[in-house]
C-alpha positions in Angstrom: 80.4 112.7 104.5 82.2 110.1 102.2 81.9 106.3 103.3 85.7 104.6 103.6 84.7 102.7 100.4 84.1 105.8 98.8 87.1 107.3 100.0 89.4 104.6 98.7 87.9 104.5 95.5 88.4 107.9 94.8 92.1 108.1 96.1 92.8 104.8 93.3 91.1 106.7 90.6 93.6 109.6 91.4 96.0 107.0 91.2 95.1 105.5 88.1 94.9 109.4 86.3 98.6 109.9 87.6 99.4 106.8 86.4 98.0 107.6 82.8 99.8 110.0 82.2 102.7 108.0 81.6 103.0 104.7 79.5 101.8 102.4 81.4 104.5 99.1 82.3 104.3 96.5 79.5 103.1 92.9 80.4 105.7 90.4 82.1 107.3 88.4 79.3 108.8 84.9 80.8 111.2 83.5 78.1 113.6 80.7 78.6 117.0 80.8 78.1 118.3 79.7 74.6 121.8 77.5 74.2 122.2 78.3 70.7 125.4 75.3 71.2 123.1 72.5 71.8 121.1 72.3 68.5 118.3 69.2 68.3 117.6 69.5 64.8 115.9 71.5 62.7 113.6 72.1 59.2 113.4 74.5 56.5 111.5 77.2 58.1 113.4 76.8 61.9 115.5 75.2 64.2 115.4 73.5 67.9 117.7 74.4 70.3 117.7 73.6 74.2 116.5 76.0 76.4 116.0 76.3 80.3 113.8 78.2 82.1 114.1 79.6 86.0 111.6 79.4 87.8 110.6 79.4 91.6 109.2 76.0 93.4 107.4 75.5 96.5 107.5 72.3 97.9 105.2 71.5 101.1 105.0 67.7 103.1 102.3 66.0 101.7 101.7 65.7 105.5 101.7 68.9 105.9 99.0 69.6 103.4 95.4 70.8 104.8 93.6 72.5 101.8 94.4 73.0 98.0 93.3 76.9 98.3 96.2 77.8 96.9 96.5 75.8 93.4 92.9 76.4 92.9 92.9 80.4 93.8 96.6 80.7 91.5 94.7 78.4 88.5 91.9 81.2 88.2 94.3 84.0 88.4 96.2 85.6 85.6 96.7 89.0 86.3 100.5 90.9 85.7 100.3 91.8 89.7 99.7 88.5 90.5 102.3 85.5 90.6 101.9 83.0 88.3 101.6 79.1 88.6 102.6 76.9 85.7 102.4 73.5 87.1 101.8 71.3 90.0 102.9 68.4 90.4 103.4 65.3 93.5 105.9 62.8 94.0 106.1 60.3 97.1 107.1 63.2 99.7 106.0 66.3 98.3 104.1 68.5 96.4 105.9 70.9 94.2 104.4 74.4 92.7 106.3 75.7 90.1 106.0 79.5 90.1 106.6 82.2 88.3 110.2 83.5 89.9 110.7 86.7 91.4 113.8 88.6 92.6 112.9 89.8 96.0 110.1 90.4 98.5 109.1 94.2 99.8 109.9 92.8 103.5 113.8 91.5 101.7 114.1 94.7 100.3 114.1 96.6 103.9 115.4 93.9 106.0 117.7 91.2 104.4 120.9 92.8 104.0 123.0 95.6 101.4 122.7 93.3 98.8 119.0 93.5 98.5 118.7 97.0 99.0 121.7 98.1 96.8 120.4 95.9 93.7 116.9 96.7 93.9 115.5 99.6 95.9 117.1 102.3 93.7 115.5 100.2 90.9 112.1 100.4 92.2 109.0 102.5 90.5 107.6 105.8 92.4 106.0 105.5 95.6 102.4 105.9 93.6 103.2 103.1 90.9 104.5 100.5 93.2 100.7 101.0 95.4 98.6 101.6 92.4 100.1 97.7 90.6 99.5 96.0 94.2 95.9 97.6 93.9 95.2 96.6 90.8 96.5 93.1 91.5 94.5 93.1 95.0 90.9 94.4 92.5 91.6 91.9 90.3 91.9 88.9 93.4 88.4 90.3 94.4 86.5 90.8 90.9 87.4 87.0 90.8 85.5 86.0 93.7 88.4 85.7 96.1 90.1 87.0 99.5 93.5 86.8 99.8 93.6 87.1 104.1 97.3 87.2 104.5 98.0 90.7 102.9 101.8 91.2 104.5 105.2 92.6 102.8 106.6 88.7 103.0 103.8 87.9 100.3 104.8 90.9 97.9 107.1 89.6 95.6 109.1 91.8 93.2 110.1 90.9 89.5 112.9 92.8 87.9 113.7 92.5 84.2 117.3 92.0 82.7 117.6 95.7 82.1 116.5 96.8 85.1 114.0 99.5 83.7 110.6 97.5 84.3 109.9 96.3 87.8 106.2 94.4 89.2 104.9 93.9 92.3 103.0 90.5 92.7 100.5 89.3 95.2 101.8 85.9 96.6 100.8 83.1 98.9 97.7 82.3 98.1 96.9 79.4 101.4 94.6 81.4 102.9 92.5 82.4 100.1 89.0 81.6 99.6 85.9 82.3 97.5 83.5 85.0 98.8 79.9 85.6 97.3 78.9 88.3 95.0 78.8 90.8 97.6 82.7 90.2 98.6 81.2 88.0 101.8 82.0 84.9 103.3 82.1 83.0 106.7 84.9 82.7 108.3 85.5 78.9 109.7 88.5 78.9 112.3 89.2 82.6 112.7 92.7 81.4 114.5 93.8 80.7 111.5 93.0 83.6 109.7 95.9 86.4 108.1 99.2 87.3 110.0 98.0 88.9 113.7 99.7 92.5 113.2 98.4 93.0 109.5 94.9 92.0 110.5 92.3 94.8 109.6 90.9 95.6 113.6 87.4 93.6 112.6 90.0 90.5 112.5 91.9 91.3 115.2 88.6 92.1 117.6 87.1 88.4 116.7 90.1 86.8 117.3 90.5 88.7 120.7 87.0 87.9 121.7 87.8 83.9 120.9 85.1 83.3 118.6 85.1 80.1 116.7 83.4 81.5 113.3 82.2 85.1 112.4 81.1 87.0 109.2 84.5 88.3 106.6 84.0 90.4 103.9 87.1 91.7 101.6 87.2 95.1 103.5 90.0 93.4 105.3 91.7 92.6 102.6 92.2 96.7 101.5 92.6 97.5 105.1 96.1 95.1 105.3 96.7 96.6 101.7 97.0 100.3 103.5 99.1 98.3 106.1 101.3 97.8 103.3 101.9 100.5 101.2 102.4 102.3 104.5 105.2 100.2 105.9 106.5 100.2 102.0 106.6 104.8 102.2 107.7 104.5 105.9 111.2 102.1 104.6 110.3 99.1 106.6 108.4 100.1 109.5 104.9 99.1 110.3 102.4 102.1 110.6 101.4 100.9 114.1 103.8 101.4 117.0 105.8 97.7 117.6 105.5 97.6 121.1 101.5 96.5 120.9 100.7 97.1 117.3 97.4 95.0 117.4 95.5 97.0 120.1 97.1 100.1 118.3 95.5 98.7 114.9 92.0 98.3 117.4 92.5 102.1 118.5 93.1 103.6 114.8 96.1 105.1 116.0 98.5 104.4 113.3 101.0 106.4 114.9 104.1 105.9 112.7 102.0 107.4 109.8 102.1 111.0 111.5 104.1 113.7 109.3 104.8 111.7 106.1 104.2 114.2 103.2 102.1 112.9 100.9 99.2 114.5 98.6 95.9 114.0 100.4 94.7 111.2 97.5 97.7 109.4 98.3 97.6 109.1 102.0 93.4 108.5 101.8 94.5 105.4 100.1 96.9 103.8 103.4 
């Protein structure tokens, strides 16, 4: 009988042969925006314009600061599912990340509004691409040496182009993550402080039930809140766990919400 692992792995290879048989999206290209009006000067093979460029910035408290997981997981990372940092910087108050900007979040594009859903759900890739990019970002986190530990919709950004024809998903919030060793292992400190409760894979939610101080992580829980994710994205917005207790539903593998979606068998192996 196939291991989970083994199981998972075969539904993204599906995934990836579906995927091949179309061109696959082309890499994000960030350009800033070019006031041909404002000329600085210029040569014989060019000239220098002013330009601005958009991008997204996080500012946190100095005070408010405990670790720098984040700017040291982002600095390693360069992957097109995967949001980018370009710069960090500190003044008196705060620390600012500037970050690569996106258009929406998967939980915005279910739950914030007509505006959201009007612009950008009919603009979104199949059901199979928009899982398939998130797993190739979430491989790509591990093959690095790193857990992410707060795999939720809020930290799935979305980045349309101008046209509208090429859409990303993008792994975000990087706080939590840490580095694991080479067999995707690592101890977990303050297990209070681990993930987002209801996406918590059940070996999560059992330690933190139990009250235990430090236990054992591996990144298994990070692809078991993936599958939280791509089903709450098929499902419109719902979580695939009943609300009314969804953590001792995620402890009883009872993802009851999940129950007559129509999906081919590789596709629903991989939620």
């Amino acid at each position: 009988m196939a291991s989970q692992e083994e199981t998972i792995s075969d539904a993204v290879q599906q995934l990836n042969l579906n995927e091949a048989r179309s061109a696959p999206p082309p890499p994000i290209s960030i350009l800033p925006v070019l006031d041909t009006n404002q000329k600085l000067g210029g040569g014989n093979s060019g000239n220098v314009f002013t330009a601005t460029w958009t991008v997204a910035v996080k500012r946190i408290q100095l005070c408010n600061i405990k670790n720098n997981n984040e700017e040291v997981a982002l600095k390693k990372l360069n992957h097109p599912n995967v949001v980018k940092l370009f710069h960090v910087y500190c003044d008196s108050v705060f620390k600012h990340y500037a970050l690569e900007f996106c258009h929406t979040s998967m939980d915005q594009l279910f739950h914030h509004g007509e505006e959201a859903q009007k612009n950008y759900r009919e603009k979104m890739p199949p059901e199979e691409k928009v899982c398939l990019q998130l797993a190739k970002g979430l491989a790509y986190i591990h093959e690095k040496g790193l857990i992410h530990r707060d795999l939720k919709p809020e930290n799935v950004l979305i980045w349309v182009d101008s046209t509208g024809e090429k859409v990303l998903m993008k792994w975000a919030d990087f706080e939590q993550c840490v580095p694991v060793d080479e067999n995707g292992c690592y101890t977990i400190i303050d297990v209070s402080e681990v993930g987002t409760p209801d996406w918590n894979a059940p070996e999560l939610v059992q330690i933190q039930k139990d009250g235990n101080e430090t236990a054992p992580g591996t990144v298994k829980s990070d692809v078991f809140s993936q599958g939280l994710v791509f089903g709450y994205y098929i499902l419109g917005g719902r979580h695939p766990y009943p609300e009314e207790n969804i953590m001792q539903y995620i402890l009883d593998s009872k993802p009851e919400n999940l129950k007559g979606i129509c999906r081919p068998t590789h596709f629903k192996n991989i939620i």
